[in-house]
N, C-alpha and C positions, 0 to 999 in steps of 0.2 A: 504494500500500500504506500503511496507516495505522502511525502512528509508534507502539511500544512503548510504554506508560508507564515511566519510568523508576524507578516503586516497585512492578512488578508480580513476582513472581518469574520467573524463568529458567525460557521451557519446555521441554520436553524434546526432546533431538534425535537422529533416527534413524542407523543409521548412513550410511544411504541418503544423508543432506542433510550429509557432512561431505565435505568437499573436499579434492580431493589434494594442493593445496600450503600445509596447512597448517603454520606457520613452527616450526623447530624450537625447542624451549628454549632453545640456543645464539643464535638469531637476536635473540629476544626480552630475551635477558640481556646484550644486547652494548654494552657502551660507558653508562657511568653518570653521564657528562656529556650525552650523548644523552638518557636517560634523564629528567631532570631538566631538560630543556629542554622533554618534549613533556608533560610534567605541571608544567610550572613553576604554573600554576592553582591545581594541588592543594596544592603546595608553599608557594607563598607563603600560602593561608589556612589550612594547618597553621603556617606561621612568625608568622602574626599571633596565633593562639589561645595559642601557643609565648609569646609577648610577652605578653600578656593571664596567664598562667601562673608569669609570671616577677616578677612583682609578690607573687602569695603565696608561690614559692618563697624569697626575700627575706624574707621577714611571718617564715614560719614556722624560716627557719634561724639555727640559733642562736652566734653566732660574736660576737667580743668587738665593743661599740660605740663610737664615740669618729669624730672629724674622718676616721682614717684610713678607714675604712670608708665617707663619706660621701661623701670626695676617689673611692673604688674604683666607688661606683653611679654617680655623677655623668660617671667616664671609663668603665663599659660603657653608658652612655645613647647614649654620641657614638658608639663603636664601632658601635651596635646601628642607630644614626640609617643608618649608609652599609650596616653589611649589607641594610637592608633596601632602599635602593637599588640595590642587587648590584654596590657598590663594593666588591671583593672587596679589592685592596691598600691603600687605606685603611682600611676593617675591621680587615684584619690588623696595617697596621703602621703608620696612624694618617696625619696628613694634615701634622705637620711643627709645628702648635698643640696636637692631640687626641692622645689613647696609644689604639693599634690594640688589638686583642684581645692579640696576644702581648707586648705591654710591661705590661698590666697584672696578667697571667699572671707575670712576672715581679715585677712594681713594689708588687703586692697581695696574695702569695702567701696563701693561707688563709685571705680571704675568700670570701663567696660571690659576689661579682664575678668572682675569679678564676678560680673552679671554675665558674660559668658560661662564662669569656671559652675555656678548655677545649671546650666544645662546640660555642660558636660560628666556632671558629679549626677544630675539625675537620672542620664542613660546610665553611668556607671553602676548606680544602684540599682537601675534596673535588671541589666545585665546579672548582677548578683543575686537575683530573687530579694531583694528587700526593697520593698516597694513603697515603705511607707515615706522612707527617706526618697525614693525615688518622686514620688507625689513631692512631698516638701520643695525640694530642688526645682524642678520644673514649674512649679506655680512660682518660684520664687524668680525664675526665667523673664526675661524682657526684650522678645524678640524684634520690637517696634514694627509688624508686618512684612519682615524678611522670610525667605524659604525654612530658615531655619525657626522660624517662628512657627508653622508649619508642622514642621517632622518631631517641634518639643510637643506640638498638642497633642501629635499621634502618639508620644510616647508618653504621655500623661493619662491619655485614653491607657492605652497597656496597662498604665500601675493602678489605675481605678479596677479595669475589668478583672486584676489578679485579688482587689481587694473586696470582690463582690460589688462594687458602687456602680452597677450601669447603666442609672439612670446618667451618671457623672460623665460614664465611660462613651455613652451616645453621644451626650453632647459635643464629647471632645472630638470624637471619631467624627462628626460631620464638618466641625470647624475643621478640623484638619484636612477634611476631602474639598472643602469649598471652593478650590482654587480651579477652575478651569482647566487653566493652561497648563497644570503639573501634573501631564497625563502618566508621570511615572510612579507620583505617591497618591494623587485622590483614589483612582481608584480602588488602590488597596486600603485606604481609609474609610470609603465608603461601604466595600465589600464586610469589613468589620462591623461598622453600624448596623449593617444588615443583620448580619449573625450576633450582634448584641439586641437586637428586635427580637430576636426569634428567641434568643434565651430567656427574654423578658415575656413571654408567650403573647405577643403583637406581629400576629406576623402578615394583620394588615399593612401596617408603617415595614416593614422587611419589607413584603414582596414591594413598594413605594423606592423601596430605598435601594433596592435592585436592580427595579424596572431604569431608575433616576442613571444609575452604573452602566447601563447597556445604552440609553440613548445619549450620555456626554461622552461615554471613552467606548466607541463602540472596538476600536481596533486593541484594547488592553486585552492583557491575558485573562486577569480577572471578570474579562465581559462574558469568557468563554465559560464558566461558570455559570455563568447566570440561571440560563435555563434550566437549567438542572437543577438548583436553588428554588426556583419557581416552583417546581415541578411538584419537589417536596414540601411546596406549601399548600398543593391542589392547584398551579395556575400550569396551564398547560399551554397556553395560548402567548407563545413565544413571538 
């Protein structure tokens, strides 16, 4: 059988062709360190654009200048150096020479180091299964309407939905998909809201929140789900 192009759209599927043990929303929502391990792909070249992004979030923020603020980039460079190695506890609390994300949260306060080292300490806690601290950090986040403002909501949704909160966890999942033109993270933010609808047993607003998924990103992978999502909710009519 020949292989899909992978920029053709989603084609349509009967109900005939959907299968009985398709995975429940629960199954697919389960565990956010799992999560993150089988997208880590995705994740680390959203965390490189993230980096690439964070050079004019710096340009454009406007905070007092002077030594202290040069000492504040130069300690989230090293922090930033081991995140991206997914040296999580050096990150966080530095390597014994370098200040982690939370010491300069503390040591820089009101810089944009700081309020950066905020986002980067809440995926970290993320990442660690502790979520509560992850929660804390990202609310504490001040993305000003950057991309990365974005992918902290989607990861705020995450520390909500590990914490049971999904009324919390919808909200964040839909702010974080609202963007149009970032047809590489709405719709996986969206496809979330969905399956936090259905755990919420709503699975009017799901199959809404689906149907919303197939006609903005119809060429995503996540669109290619859909039906099938549908399907399991009794809507056949793709």
């Amino acid at each position: 059988m020949a292989k899909q192009d992978l920029y053709t759209a989603p084609r349509k599927v009967s109900a005939a062709e959907i299968v009985d043990d398709i995975p429940t929303a629960e199954d697919r929502l389960k565990g956010v360190e799992s999560w993150y391990q089988t997208n880590s792909k995705m994740v680390n070249y959203v965390l490189i654009g993230i980096l690439a992004v964070v050079a004019g979030y710096f340009a454009y923020t406007k905070f007092y200048n002077g030594p202290r603020l040069q000492k504040s980039n130069d300690a989230i460079f090293r922090a930033q150096t081991y995140f991206s190695m997914d040296s999580l506890n050096w990150a966080l609390n530095g390597d014994g020479n370098n200040f982690g994300f939370l010491k300069i949260i503390d040591k820089y306060s009101g810089t944009p180091a700081a309020n950066l080292s905020h986002y980067y300490a809440g995926v970290c806690f993320l990442k660690k299964g502790d979520f509560k601290n992850a929660e804390k950090h990202l609310k504490e986040f001040d993305g000003k309407g950057t991309m990365v403002a974005k992918v902290a909501q989607g990861a705020l949704a995450d520390a909500y939905m590990e914490q049971g909160k999904t009324d919390d966890a919808i909200k964040a999942y839909l702010e974080a998909g609202s963007d149009e033109n970032n047809i590489l993270l709405s719709p996986i933010y969206l496809e979330r809201a969905g399956m936090a609808y259905e755990l919420k047993n709503n699975p009017e607003e799901a199959k809404k929140t689906y149907r919303m998924l197939k006609e903005k990103f119809p060429m995503s992978m996540q669109a290619r789900n859909m039906d099938k999502n549908l399907a399991r909710l009794g809507d056949f009519n793709p």
